[in-house]
C-alpha positions as CSV (number, residue, x, y, z in Angstrom):
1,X,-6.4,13.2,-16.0
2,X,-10.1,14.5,-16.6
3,X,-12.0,15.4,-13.3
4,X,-14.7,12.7,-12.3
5,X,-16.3,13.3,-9.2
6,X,-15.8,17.1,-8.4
7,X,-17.2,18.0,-4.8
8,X,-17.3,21.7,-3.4
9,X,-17.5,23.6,-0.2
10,X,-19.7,20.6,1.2
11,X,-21.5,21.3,4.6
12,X,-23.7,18.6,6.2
13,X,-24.6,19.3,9.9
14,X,-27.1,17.4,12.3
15,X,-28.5,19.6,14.6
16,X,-25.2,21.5,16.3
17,X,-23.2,18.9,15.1
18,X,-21.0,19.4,11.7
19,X,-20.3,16.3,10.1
20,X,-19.3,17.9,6.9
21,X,-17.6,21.3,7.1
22,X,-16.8,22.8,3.7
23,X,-15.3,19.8,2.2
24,X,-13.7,19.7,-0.9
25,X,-12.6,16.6,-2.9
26,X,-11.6,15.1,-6.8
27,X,-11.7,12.4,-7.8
28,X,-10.0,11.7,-11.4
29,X,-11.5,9.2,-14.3
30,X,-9.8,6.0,-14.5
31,X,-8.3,6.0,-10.7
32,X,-8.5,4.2,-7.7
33,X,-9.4,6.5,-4.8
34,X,-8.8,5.7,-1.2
35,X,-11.3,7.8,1.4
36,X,-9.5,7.4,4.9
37,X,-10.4,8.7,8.5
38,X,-10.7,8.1,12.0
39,X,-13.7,7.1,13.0
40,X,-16.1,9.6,13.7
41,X,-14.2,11.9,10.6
42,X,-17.2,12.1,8.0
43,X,-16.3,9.1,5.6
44,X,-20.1,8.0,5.8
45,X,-21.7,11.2,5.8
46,X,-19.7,11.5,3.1
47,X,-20.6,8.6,1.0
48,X,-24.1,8.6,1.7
49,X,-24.4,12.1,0.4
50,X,-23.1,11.6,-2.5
51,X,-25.5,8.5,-2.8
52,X,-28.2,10.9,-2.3
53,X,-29.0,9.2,1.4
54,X,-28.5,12.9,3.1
55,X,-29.1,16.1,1.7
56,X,-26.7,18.9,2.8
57,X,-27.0,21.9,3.8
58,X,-24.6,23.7,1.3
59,X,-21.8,22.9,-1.8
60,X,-21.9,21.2,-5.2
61,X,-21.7,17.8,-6.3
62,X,-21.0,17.1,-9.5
63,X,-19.8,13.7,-11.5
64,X,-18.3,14.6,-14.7
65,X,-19.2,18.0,-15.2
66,X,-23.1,17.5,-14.5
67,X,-24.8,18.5,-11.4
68,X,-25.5,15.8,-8.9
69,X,-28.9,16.5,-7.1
70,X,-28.9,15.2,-3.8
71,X,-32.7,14.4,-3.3
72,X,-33.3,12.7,-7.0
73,X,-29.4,10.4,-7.4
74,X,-31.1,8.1,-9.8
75,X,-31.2,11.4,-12.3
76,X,-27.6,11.2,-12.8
77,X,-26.7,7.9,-14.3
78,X,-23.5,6.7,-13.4
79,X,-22.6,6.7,-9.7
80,X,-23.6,3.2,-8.4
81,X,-21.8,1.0,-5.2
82,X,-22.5,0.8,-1.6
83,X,-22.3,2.4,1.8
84,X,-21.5,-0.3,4.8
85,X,-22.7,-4.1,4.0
86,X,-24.9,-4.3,0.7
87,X,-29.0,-5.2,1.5
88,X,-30.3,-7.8,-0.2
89,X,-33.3,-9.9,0.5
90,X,-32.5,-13.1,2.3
91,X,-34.4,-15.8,1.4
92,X,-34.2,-14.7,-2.3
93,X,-31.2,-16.4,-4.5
94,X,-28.7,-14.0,-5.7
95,X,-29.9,-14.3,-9.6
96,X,-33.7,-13.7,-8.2
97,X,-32.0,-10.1,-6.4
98,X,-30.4,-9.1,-9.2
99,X,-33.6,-9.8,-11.5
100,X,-35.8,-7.8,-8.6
101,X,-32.9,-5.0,-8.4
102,X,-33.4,-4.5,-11.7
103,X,-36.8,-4.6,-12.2
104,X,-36.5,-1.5,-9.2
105,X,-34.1,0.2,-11.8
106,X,-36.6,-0.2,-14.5
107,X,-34.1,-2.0,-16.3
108,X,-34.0,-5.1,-17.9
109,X,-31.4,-8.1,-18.4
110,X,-31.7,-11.3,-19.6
111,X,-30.3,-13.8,-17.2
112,X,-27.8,-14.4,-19.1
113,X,-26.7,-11.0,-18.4
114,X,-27.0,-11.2,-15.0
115,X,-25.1,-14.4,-14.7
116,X,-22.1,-13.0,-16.1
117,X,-22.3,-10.1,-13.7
118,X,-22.1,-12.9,-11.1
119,X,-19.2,-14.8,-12.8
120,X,-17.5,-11.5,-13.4
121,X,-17.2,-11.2,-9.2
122,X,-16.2,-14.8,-8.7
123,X,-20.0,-15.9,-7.9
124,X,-21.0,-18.2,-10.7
125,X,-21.6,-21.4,-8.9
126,X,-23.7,-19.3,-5.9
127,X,-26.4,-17.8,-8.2
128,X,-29.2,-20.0,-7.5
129,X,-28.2,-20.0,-3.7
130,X,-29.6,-17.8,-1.2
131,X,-28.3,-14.8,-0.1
132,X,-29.2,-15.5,3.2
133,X,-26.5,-18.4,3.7
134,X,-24.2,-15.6,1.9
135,X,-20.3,-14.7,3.8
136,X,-20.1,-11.0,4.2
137,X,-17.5,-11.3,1.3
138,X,-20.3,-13.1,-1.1
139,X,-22.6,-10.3,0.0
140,X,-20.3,-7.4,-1.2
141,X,-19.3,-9.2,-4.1
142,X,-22.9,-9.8,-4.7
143,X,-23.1,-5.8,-4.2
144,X,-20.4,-5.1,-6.9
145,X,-22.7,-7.3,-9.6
146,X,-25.5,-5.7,-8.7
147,X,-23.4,-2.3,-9.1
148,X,-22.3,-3.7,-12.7
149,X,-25.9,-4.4,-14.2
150,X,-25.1,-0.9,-15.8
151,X,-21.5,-0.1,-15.8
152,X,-21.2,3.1,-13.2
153,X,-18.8,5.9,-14.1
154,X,-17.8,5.8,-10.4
155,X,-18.3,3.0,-8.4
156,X,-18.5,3.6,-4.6
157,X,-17.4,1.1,-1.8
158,X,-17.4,1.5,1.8
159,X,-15.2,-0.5,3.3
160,X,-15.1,-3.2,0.9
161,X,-12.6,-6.1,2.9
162,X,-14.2,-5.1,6.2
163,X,-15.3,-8.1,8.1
164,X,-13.8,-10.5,5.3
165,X,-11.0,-12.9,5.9
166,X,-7.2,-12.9,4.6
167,X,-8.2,-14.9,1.6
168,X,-11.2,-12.7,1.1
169,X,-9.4,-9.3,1.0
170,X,-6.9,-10.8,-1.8
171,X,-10.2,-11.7,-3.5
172,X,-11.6,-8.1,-3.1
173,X,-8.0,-6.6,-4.0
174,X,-7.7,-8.6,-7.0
175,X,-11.2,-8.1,-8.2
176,X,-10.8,-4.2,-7.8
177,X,-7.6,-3.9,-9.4
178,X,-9.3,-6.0,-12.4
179,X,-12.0,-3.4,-12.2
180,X,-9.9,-0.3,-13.0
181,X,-8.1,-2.0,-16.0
182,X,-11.7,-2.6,-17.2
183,X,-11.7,1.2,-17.1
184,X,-14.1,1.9,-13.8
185,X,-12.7,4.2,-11.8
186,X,-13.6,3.5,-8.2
187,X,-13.8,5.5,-5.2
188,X,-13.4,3.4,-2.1
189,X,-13.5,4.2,1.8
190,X,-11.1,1.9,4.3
191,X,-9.5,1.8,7.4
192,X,-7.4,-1.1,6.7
193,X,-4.4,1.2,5.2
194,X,-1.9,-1.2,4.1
195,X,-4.3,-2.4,1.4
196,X,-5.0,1.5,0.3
197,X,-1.5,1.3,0.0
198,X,-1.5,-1.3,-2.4
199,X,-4.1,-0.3,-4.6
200,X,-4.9,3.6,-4.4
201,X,-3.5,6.0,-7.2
202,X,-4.4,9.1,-4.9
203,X,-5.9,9.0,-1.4
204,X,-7.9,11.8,0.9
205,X,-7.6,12.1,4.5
206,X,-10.2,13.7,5.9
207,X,-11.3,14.3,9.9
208,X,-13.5,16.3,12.0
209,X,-15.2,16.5,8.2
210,X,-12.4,18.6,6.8
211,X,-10.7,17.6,3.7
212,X,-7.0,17.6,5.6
213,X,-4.9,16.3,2.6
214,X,-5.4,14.9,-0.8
215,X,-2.5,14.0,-2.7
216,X,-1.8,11.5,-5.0
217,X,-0.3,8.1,-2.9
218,X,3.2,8.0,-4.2
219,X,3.5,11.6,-3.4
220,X,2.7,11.0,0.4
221,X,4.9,7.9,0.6
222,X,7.7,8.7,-1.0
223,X,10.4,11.1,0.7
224,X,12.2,13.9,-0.7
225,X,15.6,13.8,-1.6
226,X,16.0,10.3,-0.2
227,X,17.5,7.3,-2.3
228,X,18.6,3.6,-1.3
229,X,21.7,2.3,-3.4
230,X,22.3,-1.0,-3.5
231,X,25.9,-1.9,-4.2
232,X,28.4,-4.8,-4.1
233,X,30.2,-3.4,-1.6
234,X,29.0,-1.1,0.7
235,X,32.2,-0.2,3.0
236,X,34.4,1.7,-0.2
237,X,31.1,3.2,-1.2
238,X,30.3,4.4,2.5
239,X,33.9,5.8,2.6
240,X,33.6,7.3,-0.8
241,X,30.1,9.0,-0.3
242,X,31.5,10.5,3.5
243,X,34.5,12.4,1.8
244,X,32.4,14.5,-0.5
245,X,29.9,17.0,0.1
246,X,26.0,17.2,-0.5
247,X,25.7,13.4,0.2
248,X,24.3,12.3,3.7
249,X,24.2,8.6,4.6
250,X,21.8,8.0,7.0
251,X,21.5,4.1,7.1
252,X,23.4,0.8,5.9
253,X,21.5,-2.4,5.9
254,X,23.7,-5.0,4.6
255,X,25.1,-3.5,0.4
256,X,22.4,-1.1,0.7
257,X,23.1,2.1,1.3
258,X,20.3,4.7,2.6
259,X,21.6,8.4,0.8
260,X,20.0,11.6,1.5
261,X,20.5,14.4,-1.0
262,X,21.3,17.9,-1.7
263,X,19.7,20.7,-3.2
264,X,22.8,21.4,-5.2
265,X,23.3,17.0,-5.8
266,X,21.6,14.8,-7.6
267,X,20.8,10.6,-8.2
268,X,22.7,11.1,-11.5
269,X,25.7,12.5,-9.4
270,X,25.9,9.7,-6.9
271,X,25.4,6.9,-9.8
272,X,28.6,8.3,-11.6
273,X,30.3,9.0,-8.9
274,X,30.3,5.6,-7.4
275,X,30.8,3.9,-10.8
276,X,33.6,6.0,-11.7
277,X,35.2,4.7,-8.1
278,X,34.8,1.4,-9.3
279,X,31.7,0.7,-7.2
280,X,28.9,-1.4,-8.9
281,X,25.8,-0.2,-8.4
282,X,23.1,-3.2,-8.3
283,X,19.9,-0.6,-7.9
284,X,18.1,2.6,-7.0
285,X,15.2,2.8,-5.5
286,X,13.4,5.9,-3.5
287,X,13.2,6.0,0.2
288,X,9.0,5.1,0.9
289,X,7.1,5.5,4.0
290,X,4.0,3.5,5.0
291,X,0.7,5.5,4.2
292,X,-0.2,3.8,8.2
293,X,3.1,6.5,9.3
294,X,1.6,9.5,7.3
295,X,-1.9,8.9,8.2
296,X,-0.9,9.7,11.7
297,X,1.3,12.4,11.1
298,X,-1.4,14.4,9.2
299,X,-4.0,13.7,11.4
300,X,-1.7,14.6,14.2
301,X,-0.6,17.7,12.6
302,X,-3.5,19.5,10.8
């Protein structure tokens, strides 16, 4: 993968305070990126640096090779999205914010354009209704149009399914996995982990503004060594698997046998081994942990 968003010993302090204390991060081209933290970590400070909001006191941002300069982000075409709920004006329609967003851009669109921004986030049939009437989900979606006028490179959400209901995250996962296949890569902060879980390609944990792990997901879910087998019959292959060495088994749940493995043994190994013993093997899958479990642990351990 080609870097995207490259950030670089980034410091960002108010008054005593360090919000951001030599942060590094990367983001790669055609991923989904999931920003997590405690409250309190940096996430915002983050965000609304890269968005130009805040100027730091130190580092280097730059989005694909080019230097990002903090004071003048409209200089460097391609980062566009949101930090907390997307403004809009009220008492305006949606079409007529996009058409005055756009004018502010010095851009122009035909409305035809614009309406297929709208249809593109599942807004079509709200464009000529005020914003003001708007769910917070309508509003962000509204946000990710407006973000769309021109295509971004990188497209920034803060906490995109905050404050939207069950049917309304589905909508916002479903709409940002459809986003990356469209080849934007998006960079997206959260505390609801089990949807990062179900959408990120690498995540960042980052607290007390520290960077404290970045790794790609199914490295930090997945657990060494660690294999389930499921079987037809999981009492011979129990028996079998305890008289040899290097295997360990460390659970049963029902034909499924949890197998933890040697340096010295392999997946290959146990597959033969069993099938040679006449014991069918149904399907082998990886031992996972939830990211929710190795959120904590990091932030506990770092």
């Amino acid at each position: 993968m080609t870097h995207l968003l490259t950030v670089r010993h980034l410091t960002k302090k108010f008054g005593t305070f360090t919000a951001l204390d030599n942060l590094n991060m990367t983001v790669e081209e055609g991923e989904i990126y999931g920003l997590l933290g405690p409250n309190g970590a940096g996430k915002t400070t983050l965000l609304s640096t890269l968005f130009g909001l805040l100027l730091p006191e130190s580092g280097k941002i730059q989005l694909k090779g080019q230097n990002i300069t903090p004071a003048h982000p409209e200089t460097t075409p391609g980062l566009d999205g949101f930090v907390d709920t997307p403004a809009f004006y009220p008492h305006l329609t949606a079409l007529e914010n996009l058409r005055l967003s756009a004018r502010r851009r010095r851009h122009q669109f035909s409305d035809k354009t614009m309406q297929q921004r709208l249809a593109r986030v599942g807004l079509a049939k709200a464009a000529n209704r005020k914003v003001g009437g708007f769910s917070t989900g309508m509003k962000k979606r509204l946000g990710i149009a407006r973000s769309l006028l021109i295509p971004p490179k990188l497209l920034i959400l803060d906490e995109p399914t905050s404050g939207l209901d069950p049917n309304g995250v589905k909508d916002m996962r479903q709409l940002v996995l459809a986003l990356k296949q469209e080849g934007v890569s998006i960079l997206l902060s959260s505390h609801v982990l089990s949807e990062v879980e179900q959408i990120a390609d690498r995540v960042g944990i980052i607290d007390h503004g520290r960077m404290v792990r970045e790794d790609k997901l199914s490295a930090l879910t997945t657990t060494p060594n660690t294999y389930w087998f499921k079987v037809d019959d999981a009492t011979p292959a129990v028996s079998l698997l305890s008289s040899y060495d290097g295997f360990v088994v460390d659970r049963v749940e029902g034909n499924s046998i949890q197998i933890r493995l040697t340096p010295q043994r392999s997946v290959a190994d146990v597959n033969r081994m069993l099938v040679q013993n006449n014991v069918n093997v149904l399907g082998i899958e990886p031992e996972k942990n939830h990211l929710e479990d190795i959120f904590f642990r990091i932030i506990g351990i770092h």
